[in-house]
C-alpha positions as CSV (number, residue, x, y, z in Angstrom):
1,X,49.8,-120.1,-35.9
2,X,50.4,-116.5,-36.6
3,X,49.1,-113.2,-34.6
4,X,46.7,-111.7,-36.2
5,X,47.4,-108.2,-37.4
6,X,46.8,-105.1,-35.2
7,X,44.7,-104.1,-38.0
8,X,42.9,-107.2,-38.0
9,X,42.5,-107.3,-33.5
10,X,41.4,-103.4,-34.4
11,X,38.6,-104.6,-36.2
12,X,37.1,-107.1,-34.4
13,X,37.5,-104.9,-31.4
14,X,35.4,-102.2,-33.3
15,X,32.5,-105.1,-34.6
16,X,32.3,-106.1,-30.8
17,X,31.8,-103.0,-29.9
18,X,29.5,-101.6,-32.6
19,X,27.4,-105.1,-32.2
20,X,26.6,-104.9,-28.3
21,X,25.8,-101.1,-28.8
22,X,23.6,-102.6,-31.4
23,X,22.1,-105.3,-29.1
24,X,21.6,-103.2,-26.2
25,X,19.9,-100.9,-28.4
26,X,17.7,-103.7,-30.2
27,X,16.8,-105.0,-26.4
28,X,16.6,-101.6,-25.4
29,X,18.6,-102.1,-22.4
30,X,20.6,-98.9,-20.6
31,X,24.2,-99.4,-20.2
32,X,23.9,-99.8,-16.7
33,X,21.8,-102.5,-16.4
34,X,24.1,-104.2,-18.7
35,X,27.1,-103.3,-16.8
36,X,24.8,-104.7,-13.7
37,X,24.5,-107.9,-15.4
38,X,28.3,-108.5,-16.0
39,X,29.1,-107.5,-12.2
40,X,30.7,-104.6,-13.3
41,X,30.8,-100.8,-12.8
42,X,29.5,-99.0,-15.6
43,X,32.7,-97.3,-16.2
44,X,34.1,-100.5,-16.8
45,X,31.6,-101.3,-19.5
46,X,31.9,-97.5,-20.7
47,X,35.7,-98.0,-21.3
48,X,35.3,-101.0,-23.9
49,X,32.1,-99.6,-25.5
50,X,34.4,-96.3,-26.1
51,X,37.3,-98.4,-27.5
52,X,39.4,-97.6,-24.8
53,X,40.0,-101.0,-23.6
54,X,40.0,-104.2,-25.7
55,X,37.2,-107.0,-25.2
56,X,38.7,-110.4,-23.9
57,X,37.4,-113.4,-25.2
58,X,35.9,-114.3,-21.8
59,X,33.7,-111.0,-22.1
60,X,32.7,-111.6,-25.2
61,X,31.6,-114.8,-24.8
62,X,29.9,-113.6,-21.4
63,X,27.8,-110.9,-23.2
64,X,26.8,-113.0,-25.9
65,X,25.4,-115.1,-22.9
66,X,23.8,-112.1,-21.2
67,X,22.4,-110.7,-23.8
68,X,21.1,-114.1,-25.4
69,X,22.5,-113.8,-29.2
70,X,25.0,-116.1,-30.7
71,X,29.0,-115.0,-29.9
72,X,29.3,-115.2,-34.2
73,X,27.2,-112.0,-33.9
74,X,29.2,-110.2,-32.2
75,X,32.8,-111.3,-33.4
76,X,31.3,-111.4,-37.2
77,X,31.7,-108.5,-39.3
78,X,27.9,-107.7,-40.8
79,X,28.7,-108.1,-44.4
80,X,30.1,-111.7,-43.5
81,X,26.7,-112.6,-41.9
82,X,24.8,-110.8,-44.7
83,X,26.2,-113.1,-47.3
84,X,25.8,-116.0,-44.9
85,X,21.9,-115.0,-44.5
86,X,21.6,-114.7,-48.5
């Protein structure tokens, strides 16, 4: 199987990140009590919501989990889902 592009990891990296913004936002959660959730120190959280550090997939999946929406939201970019909804 092929690595994906640095372009393409790049961009799923930035949909993560824009779409559990998004979520916390929607749930209106704080950062912290996110971070609290996880078992992690809000800096930690901080980092990958400021694109500093990459999600792993065991994060991902562990937010989606947390924060009760489907992992497909998160790794999807929203025009994909937006065509899927139509």
């Amino acid at each position: 199987m092929p690595a994906l592009s640095a372009r393409f990891r790049r961009m799923i990296q930035e949909n993560v990140t824009a779409e559990v913004r998004a979520e916390i936002g929607r749930q209106d959660l704080s950062q912290e009590a996110l971070a609290q959730a996880l078992g992690w120190e809000p800096s930690k959280l901080r980092r990958r919501l400021k694109g500093r550090v990459s999600w792993s997939v065991d994060e991902i999946e562990r937010i989606a989990a947390i924060l009760d929406v489907p992992r497909s939201q998160l790794l999807d970019p929203p025009i994909r889902r937006r065509r899927a909804v139509s």
